[in-house]
Each structure stands twice: as C-alpha cells, then as structure tokens.
N, CA, C and O of each residue as an XYZ file, in Angstrom:
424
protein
N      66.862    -23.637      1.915
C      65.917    -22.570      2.167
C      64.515    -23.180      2.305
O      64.015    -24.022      1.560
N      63.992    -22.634      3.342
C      62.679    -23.801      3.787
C      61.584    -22.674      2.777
O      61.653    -21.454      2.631
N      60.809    -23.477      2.322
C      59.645    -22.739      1.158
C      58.412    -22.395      2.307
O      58.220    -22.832      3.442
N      57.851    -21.640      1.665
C      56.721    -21.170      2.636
C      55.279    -20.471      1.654
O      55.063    -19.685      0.732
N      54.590    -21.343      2.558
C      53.006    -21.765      1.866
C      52.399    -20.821      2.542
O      52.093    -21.071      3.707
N      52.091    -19.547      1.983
C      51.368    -18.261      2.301
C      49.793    -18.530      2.228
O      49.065    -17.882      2.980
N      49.337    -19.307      1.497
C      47.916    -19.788      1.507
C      47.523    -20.463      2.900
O      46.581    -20.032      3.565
N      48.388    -21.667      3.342
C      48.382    -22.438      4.371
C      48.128    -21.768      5.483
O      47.078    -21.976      6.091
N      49.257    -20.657      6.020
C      49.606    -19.963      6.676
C      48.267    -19.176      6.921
O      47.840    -19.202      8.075
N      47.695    -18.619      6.165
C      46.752    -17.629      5.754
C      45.513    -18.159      6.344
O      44.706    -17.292      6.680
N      45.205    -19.278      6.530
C      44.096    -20.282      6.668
C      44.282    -20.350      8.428
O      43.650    -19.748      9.296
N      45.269    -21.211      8.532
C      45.580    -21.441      9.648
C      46.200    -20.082     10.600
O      46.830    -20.452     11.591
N      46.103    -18.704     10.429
C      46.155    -17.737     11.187
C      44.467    -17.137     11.582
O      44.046    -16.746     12.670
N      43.724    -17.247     10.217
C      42.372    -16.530     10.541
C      41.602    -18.180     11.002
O      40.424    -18.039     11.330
N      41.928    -19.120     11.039
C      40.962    -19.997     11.481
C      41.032    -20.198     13.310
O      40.102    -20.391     14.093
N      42.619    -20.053     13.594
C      42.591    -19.936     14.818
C      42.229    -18.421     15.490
O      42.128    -18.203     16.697
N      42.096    -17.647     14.638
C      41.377    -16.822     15.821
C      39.842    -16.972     15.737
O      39.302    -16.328     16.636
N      39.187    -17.463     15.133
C      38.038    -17.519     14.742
C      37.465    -18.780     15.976
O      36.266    -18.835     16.251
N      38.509    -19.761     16.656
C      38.003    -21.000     17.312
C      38.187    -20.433     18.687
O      38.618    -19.328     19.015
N      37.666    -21.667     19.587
C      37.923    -21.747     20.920
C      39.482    -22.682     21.081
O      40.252    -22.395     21.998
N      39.719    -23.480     20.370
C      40.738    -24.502     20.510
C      41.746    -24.808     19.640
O      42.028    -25.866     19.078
N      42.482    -23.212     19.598
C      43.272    -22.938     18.109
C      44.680    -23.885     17.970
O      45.352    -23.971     16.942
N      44.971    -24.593     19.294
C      45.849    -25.926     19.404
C      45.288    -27.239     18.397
O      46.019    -28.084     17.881
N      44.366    -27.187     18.323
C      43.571    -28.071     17.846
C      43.640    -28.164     16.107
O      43.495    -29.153     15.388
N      43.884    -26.915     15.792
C      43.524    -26.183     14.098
C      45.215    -27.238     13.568
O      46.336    -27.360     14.061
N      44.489    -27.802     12.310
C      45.883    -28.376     11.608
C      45.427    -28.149     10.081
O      44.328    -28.344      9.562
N      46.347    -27.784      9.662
C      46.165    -27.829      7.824
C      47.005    -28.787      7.020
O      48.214    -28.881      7.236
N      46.287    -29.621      5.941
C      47.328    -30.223      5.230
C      47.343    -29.716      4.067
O      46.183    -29.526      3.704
N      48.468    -29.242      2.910
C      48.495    -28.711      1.636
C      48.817    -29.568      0.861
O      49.833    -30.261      0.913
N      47.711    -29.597     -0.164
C      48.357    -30.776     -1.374
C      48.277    -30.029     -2.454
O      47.794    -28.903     -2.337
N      48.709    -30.473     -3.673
C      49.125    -29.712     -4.659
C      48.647    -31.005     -5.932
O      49.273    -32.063     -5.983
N      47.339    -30.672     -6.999
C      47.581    -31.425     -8.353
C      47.533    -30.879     -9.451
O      47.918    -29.714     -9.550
N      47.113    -31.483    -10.409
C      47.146    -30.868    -11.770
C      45.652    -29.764    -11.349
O      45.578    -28.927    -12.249
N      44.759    -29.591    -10.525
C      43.914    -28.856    -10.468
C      43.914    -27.986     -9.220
O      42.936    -27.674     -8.541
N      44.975    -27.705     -9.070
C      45.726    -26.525     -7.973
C      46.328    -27.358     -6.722
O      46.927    -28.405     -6.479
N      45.558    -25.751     -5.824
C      46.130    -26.441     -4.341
C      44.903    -26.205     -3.292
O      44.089    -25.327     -3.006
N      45.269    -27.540     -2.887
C      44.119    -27.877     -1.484
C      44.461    -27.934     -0.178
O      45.021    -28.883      0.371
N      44.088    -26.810      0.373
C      44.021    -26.916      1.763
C      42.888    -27.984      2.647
O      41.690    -28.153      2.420
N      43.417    -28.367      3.301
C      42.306    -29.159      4.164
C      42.663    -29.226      5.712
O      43.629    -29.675      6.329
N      41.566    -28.636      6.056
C      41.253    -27.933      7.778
C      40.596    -28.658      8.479
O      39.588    -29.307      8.202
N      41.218    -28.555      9.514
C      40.890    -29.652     10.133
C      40.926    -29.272     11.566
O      42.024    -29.104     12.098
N      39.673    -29.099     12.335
C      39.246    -28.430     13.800
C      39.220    -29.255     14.698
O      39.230    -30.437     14.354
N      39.172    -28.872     16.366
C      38.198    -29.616     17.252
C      36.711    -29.487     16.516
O      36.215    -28.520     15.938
N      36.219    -30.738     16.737
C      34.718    -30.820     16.119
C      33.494    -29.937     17.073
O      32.325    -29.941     16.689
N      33.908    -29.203     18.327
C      33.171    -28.823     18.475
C      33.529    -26.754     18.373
O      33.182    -25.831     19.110
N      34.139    -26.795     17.422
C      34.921    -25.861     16.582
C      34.259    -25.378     15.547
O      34.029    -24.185     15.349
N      33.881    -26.451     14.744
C      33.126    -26.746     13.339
C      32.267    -25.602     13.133
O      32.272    -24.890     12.128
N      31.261    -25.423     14.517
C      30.443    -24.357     13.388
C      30.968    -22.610     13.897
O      30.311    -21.686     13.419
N      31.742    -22.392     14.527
C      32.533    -21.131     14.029
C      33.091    -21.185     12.862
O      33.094    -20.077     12.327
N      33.515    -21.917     12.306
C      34.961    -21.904     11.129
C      33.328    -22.378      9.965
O      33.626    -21.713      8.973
N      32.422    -22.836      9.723
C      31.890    -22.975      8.990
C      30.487    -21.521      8.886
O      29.967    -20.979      7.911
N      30.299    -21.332     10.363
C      29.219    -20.196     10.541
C      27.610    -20.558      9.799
O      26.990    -21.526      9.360
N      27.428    -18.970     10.017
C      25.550    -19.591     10.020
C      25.219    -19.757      8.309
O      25.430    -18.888      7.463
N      24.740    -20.900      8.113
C      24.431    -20.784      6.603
C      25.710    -20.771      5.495
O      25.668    -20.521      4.290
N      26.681    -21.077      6.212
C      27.853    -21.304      5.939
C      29.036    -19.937      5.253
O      30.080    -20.089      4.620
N      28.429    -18.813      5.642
C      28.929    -17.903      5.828
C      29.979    -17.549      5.824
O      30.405    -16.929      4.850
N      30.770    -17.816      6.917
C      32.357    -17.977      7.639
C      32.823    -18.986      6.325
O      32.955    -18.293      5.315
N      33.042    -20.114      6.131
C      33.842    -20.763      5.148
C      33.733    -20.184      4.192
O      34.898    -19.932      3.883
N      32.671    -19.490      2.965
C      32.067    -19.135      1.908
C      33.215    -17.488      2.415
O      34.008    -17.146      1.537
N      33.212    -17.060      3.081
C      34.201    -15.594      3.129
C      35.738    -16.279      3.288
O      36.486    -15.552      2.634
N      36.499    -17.363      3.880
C      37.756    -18.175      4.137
C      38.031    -18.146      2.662
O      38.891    -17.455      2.115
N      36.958    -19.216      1.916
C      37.473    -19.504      0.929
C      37.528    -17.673     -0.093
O      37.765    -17.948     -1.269
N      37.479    -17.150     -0.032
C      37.412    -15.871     -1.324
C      38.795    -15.475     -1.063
O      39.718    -15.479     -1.877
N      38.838    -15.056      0.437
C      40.108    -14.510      1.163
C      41.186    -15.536      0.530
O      42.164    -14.997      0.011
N      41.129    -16.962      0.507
C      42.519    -17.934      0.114
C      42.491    -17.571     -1.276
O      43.586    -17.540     -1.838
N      40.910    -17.138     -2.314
C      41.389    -17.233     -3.681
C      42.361    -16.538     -3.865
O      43.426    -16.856     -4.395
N      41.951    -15.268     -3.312
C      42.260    -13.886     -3.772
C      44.085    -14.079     -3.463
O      44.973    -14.046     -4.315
N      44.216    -14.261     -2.118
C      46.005    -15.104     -1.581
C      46.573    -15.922     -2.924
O      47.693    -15.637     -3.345
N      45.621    -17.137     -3.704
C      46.235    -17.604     -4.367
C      46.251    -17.395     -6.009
O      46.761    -18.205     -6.784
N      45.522    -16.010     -6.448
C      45.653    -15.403     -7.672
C      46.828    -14.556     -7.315
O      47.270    -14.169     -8.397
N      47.421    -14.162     -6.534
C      48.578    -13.588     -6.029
C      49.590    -14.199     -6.798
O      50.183    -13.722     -7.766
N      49.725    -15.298     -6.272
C      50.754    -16.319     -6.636
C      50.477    -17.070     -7.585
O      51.063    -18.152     -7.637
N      49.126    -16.584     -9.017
C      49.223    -17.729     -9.948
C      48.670    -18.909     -9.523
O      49.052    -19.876    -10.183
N      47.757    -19.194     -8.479
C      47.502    -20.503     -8.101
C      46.348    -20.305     -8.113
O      45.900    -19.160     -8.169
N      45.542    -21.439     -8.059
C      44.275    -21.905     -7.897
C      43.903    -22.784     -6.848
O      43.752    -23.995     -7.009
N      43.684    -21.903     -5.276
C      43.644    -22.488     -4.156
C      42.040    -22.829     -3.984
O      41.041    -22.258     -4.422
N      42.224    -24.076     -3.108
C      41.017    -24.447     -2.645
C      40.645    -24.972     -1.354
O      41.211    -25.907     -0.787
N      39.324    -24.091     -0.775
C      39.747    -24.774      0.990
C      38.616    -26.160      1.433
O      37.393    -26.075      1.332
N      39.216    -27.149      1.829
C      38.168    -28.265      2.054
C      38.264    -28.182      3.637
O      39.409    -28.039      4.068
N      36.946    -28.269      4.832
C      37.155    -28.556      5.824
C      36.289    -30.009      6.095
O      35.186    -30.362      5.678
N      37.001    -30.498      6.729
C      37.222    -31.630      7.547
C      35.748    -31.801      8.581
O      35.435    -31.124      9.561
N      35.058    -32.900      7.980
C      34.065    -32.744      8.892
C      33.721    -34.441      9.269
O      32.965    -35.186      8.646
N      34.573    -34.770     10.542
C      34.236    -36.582     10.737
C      32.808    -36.832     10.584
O      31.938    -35.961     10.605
N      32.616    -38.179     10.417
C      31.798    -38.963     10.249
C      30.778    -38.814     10.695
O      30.902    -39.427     11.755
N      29.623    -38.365     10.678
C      28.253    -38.354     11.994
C      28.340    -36.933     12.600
O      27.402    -36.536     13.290
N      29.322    -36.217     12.398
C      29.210    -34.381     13.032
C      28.024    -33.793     12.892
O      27.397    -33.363     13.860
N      27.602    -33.720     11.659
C      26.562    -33.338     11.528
C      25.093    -33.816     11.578
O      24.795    -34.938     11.169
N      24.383    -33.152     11.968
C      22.395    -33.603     12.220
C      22.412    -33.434     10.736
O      23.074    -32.744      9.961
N      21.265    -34.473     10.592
C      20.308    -34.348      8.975
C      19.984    -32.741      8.817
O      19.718    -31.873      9.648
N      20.120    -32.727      7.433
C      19.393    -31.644      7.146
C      18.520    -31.771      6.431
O      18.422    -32.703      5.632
N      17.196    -30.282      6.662
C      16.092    -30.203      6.264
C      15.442    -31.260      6.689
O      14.596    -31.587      5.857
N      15.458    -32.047      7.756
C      14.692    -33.329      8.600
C      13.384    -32.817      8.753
O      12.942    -33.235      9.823
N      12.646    -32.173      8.226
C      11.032    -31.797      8.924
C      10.816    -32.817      7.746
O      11.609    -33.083      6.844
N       9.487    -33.355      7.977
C       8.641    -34.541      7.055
C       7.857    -33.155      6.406
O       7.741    -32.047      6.931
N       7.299    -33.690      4.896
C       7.111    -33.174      4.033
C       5.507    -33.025      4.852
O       4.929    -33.659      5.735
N       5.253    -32.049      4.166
C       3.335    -31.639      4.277
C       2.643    -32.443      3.379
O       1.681    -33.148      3.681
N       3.150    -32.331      2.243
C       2.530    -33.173      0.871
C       2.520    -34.185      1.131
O       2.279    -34.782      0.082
N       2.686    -35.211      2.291
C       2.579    -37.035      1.854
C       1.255    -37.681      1.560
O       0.999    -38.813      1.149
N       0.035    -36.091      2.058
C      -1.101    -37.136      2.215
C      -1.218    -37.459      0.585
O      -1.585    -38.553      0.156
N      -0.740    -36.007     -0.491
C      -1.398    -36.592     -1.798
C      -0.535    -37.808     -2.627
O      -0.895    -38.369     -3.662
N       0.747    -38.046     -1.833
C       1.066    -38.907     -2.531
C       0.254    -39.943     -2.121
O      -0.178    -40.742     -2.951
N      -0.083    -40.058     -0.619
C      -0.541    -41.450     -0.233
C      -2.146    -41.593     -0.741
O      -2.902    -42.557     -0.622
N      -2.395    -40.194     -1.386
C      -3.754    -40.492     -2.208
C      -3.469    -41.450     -3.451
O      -4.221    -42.366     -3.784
N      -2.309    -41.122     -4.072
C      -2.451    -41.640     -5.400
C      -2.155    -43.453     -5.573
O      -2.385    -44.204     -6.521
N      -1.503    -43.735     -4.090
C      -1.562    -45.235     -4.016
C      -2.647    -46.237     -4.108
O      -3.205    -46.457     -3.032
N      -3.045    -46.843     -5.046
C      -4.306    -47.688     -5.257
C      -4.452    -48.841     -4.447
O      -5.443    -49.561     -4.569
C-alpha cells in the first residue's frame, strides 16, 4: 500500500497554481526528531510568486501546511529553495549617518 504525504501534496498543488512553470515545482519530504520538512523547489524565475511581496505568499503556505500537519499530529515545516546569488542585497541604500561616524575618526 503506497503511503501518502498529504502535507507534500498540499504544497505542491497550491504552489503550482500559484507559478508560471508548475513542471518545474518539485518537493522533497524529510522527516526528524523535529518533524517534517518540506523543501520547494521552483523555476527561479518563479521565486517571487511562491514567496510574494514582503513575503506574504510563503508566510500564508506555511500556516495552511501547519494547520494540514496538526491534522495528522505533525509538526510540518516549509523551506523554499533559493540558489545561490537569486537574490539582490537587501536594504542596499548607504546609510545617511556615515558623516557622524566619519566625524568621530581622529
């Protein structure tokens, strides 16, 4: 009898409608002594639907999987997948304040 991961499932149904490139959407489920982890994994130029503005979209994914995995006694958790360099710096504007630090240099 093949077992079936309703969390997984759950992830990977609302993440592909949420993308442009729902061929693309893969989940891996792991399981430790501190629950279970989903980890999502998009086309990268996917990323900021499935993450949204201010991170929005993931921050509502993940409540939707808790709520799936207090169902079942579990303690689910969703990690997405973000390669190397995807993202721009954040908060990159230079500070206003440098002149007083560069006052206090003797």
């Amino acid at each position: 009898m093949a077992e079936t991961h309703q969390d997984k499932d759950f992830v990977e149904f609302v993440v592909k409608a949420l993308v442009d490139n729902p061929s693309a959407v893969q989940t891996e489920r792991t399981v430790d002594e501190m629950g279970v982890l989903i980890t999502l994994k998009v086309d990268q130029k996917d990323l900021g639907q499935v993450i949204g503005r201010n991170g929005q979209t993931a921050k509502s994914i993940r409540t939707l999987l808790r709520v799936v995995g207090a169902k079942h006694q579990a303690r689910v958790n969703l990690k997405i997948y973000e390669p190397e360099g995807s993202r721009g710096p954040r908060n990159s504007a230079p500070s206003e304040d440098t002149s007083a630090i560069d006052d206090l240099k003797l």
